[in-house]
N, C-alpha and C positions, 0 to 999 in steps of 0.2 A: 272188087278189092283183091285181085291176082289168088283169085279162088278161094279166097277166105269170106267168114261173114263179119259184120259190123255187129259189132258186140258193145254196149254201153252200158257201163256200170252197174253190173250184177245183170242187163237184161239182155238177150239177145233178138237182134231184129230177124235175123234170119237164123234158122236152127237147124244146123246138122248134127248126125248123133254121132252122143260121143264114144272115143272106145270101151269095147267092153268091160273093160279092166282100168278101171279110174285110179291110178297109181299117186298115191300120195309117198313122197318122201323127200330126205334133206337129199341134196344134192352135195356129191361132196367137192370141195372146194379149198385150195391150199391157203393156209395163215395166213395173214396178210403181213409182209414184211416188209419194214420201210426201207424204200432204194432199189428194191428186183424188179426186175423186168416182169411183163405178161407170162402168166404160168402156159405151158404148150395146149393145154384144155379152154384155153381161158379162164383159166378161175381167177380169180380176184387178188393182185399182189399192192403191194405199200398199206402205208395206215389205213382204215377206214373210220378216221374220224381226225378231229382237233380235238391236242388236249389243250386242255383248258388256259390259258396266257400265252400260246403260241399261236401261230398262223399253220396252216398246210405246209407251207416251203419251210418253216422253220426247221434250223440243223438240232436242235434239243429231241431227245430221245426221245420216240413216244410210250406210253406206258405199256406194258405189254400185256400180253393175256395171263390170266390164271391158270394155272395148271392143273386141276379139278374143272370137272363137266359138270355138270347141272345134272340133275339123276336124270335116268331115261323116262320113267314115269310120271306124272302128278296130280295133281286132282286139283278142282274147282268145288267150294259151296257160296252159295249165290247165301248173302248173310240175310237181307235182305231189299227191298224197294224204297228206294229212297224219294223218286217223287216220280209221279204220273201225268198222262192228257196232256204231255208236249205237244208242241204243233212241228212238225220238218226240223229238228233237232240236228245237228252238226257236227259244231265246235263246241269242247266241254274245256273249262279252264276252272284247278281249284283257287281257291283264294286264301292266303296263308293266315287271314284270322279266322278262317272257317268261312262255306259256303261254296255254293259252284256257279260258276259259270256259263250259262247254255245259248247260243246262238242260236237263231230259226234261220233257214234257209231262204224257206220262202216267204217271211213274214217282216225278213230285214231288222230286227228287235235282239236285245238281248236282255235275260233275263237271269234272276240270283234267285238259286234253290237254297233255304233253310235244310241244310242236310240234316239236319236232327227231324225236322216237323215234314217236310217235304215242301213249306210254304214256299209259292213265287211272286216275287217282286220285279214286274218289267221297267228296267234301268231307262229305258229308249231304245228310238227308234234308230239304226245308221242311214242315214240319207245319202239319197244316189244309187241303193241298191237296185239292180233289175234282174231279180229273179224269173229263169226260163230253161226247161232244160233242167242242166245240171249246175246253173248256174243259182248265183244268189249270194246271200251272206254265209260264210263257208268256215274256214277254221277264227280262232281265237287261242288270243297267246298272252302272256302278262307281262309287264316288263320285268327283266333279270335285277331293275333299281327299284320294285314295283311300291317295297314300302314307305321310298321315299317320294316316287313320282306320281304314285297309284294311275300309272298310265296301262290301259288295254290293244292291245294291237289287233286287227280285222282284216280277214283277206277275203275280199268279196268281187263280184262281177257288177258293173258299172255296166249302160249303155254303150261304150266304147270299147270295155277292158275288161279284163282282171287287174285289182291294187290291192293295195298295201294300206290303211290308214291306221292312226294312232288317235286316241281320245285319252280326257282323264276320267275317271271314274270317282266321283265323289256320294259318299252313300249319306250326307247331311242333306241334300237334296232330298225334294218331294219326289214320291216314287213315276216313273216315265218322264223326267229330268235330271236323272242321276250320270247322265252318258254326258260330256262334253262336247262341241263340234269337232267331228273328225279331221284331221290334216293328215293330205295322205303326203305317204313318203314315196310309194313308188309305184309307177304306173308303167303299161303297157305289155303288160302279160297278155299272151292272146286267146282269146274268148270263144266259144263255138255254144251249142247246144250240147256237146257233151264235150267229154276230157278238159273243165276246167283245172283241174288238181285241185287244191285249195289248203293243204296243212300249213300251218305252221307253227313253228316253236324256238325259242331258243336254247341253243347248246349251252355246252359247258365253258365256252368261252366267252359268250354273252352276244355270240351272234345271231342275228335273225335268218334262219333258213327257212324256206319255201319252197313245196312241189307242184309243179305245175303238170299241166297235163298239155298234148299238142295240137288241141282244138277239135280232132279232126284231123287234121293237115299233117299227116303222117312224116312230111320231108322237113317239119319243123325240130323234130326232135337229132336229128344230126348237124341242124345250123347253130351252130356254137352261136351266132350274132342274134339270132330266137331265144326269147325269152320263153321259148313256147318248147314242152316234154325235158324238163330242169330241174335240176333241184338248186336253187340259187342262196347263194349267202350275203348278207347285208349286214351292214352295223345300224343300231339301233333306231338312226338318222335316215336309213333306207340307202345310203351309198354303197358300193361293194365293197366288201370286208376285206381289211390289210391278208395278204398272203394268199387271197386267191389261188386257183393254179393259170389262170388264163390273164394276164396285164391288163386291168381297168375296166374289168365284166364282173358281172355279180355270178355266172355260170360256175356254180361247184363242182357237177355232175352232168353229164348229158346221155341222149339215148333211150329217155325212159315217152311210156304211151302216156302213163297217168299217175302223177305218185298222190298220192292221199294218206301216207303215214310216216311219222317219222320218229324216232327215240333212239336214243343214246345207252350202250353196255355202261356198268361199274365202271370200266379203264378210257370211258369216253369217246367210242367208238359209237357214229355213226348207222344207223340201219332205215332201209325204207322199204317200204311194200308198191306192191305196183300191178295196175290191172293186166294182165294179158288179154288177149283179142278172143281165140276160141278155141285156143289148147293150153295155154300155162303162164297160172297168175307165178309173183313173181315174192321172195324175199331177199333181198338186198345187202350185203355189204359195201357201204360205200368209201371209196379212193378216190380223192380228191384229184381232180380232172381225170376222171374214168368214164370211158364209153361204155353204157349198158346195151345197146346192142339195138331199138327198136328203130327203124322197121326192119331190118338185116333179120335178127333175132328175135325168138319170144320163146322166154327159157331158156334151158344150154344150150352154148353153142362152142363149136369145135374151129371157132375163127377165135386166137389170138388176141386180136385187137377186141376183142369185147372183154368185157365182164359179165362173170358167170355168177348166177343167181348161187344162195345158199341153202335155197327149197324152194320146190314149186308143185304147185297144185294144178289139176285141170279146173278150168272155169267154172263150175257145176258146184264145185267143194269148194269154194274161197269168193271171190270179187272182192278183194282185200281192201279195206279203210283204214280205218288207224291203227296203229301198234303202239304199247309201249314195255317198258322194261321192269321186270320182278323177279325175285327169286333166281339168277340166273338164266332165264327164259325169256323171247321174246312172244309178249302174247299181242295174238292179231285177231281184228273183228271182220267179221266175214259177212258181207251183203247178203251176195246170192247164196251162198253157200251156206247162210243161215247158221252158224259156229264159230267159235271162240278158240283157235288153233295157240297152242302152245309149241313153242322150237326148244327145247333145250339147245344152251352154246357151250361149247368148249370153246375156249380165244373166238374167233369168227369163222368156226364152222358151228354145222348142226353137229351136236352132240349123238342126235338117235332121230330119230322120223318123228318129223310132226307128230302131236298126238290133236283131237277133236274133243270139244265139251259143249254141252249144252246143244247140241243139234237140233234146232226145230222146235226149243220149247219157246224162244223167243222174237223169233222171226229173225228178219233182218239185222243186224248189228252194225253201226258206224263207226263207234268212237269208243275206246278204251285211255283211262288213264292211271296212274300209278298215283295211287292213293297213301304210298309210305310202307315200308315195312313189304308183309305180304299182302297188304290189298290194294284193290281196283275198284275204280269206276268205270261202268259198261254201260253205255247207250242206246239205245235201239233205234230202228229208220223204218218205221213201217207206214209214216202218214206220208213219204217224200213223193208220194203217184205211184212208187214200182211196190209196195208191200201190200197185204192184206192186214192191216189194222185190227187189233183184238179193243177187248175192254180194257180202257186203263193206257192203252200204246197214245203216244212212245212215253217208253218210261227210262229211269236211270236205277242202274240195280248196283250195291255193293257185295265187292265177290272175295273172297280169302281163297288166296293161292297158292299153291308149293310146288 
């Protein structure tokens, strides 16, 4: 691999060592302002996101940054454990009467945590799942109409694919019948043993994004006509979302190895995480038809034509999952790096250097979600093959954040 190793989600196959001085910080990177051109660094220029009732191309002002930084410090207390003895855990989706939502990977099922008691209730099974690798049943997302259609959305690996499907979720149903038959919306994301990507969520404008990952097949993520190393946007329907930047493609984003996170700032700005290979995982501001840079790039780079990360970490410290947004901060869950990295932002830069929490007391981390206010819901991955499993793993812990 032109002197480098294959490195797979949090593990590496081949390991060289890393430098001595394992340099964590934000990288810095100019505002993102709508209409300039590539900053001469590459750093990252136009919106990085949709607001909310417009399209990307939309001539409507985007909102802009705050003028206050998120302090440079914060803290984490883990409040407590909300439920235990997951099997291959995921995708976490809350559910606005109460309760979560937990995907298995590798068991194709999803399942409702009683967040007060920790009880679980398995919904069903998604059929068609073929869990291998890295693949499987992967994120989970609600629909933006969800109290009226109580529809669930799944982005899983099929025998052919990576898709998209939708079900209804009806909880008058006997328990492991409560999932309806899936219809997928969108198929042909490409598949490998590792770099499926798998997040998804909807924005503030009620579109469905996706990160994908490039299989493997490294020349996939610079083929705009690839659905493969993307971060894609859809309408609810799985078509590509009015205003694209690219005419009659769901491609939002391109350039990336493997995204697996993705949230939205206050002013509805876009951000994703992204593995690096075996020098620098990756945080994101994204600009709508923006090259991230891979395989050219992994971390800054001094070519123009990419976009330059907004922090990066060496591999060791990060193998980055989900992110989501609190307090002013993006917090990201870290595989291999076994921690809970917080970024303070000013508008769309780092505010101050990553800071780390929780190192090593809980293994692996996959999924983090924004629980309201200042708290979180944090996941663990230690049953997915690459963790060392404690008593209790995988669990879902609530965290109070500042």
């Amino acid at each position: 691999m032109t002197g480098r190793t294959r490195r797979v989600e949090g593990t590496e196959i081949v390991r060289r060592p890393l430098p001595a001085v394992l340099a964590v910080g934000a990288v810095s990177a100019l505002l993102l302002t709508a209409g300039c051109s590539s900053a001469p660094d590459g750093g990252p220029s136009g919106d990085a996101g949709t607001p909310s009732g417009t399209g990307p191309s939309s001539s409507a002002a985007p909102p802009r940054a705050t003028a206050s930084a998120a302090p440079a410090k914060g803290s984490v207390t883990v409040v407590r454990t909300v439920a235990e003895n997951l099997k291959s855990p995921w995708g976490l989706a809350a559910l606005p009467e109460g309760g979560l939502l937990v995907s298995s990977r590798d068991e194709g099922t999803i399942t409702r945590i009683d967040e007060k008691t920790g009880g679980k209730t398995e919904l069903g099974e998604v059929p068609g799942v073929s869990a291998a690798g890295e693949g499987g049943l992967l994120g989970i997302a609600l629909s933006p109409d969800y109290a009226a259609d109580h529809m669930v959305y799944a982005y899983f690996t099929s025998a052919s694919d990576n898709r998209i499907a939708r079900m209804v979720y009806d909880p008058r149903k006997p328990s492991g019948q409560q999932l309806g038959a899936p219809n997928t919306i969108f198929r042909g994301i490409p598949k490998g043993m590792i770099h499926n990507g798998g997040r998804i969520a909807f924005g503030p404008d009620k579109m469905l994004y996706a990160g994908t990952g490039e299989s493997g097949d490294r020349g996939l993520a610079q083929d705009r006509k690839s659905l493969g190393g993307k971060i894609l946007r859809l309408t609810p329907e799985g078509e590509p979302a009015p205003g694209n930047p690219f005419p009659d493609s769901p491609v939002y984003s391109y350039g990336h190895r493997n995204v697996q996170g993705l949230a939205w700032d206050s002013d509805q700005r876009l951000y994703a995480s992204e593995f690096g290979q075996d020098t620098w995982d990756e945080l994101n501001a994204i600009k709508p038809g923006g090259d991230y840079g891979w395989p050219s790039a992994e971390g800054t780079s001094k070519d123009p034509a990419y976009q330059n990360p907004i922090a990066q970490w060496h591999t060791a410290d990060a193998s980055p999952s989900g992110i989501a947004y609190a307090g002013g901060s993006i917090w990201m869950a870290g595989l291999r790096g076994e921690r809970l990295w917080r970024i303070p932002l000013k508008g769309t830069e780092a505010a101050a250097d990553p800071q780390p929490f929780l190192k090593g007391e809980y293994g692996r981390l996959r999924t983090v979600v924004a629980a309201g206010g200042d708290k979180l819901w944090l996941m663990t991955s230690a049953t997915d093959g690459r963790g060392t499993p404690r008593k209790g793993d995988d669990r879902i812990l609530e965290l109070k954040v500042k």
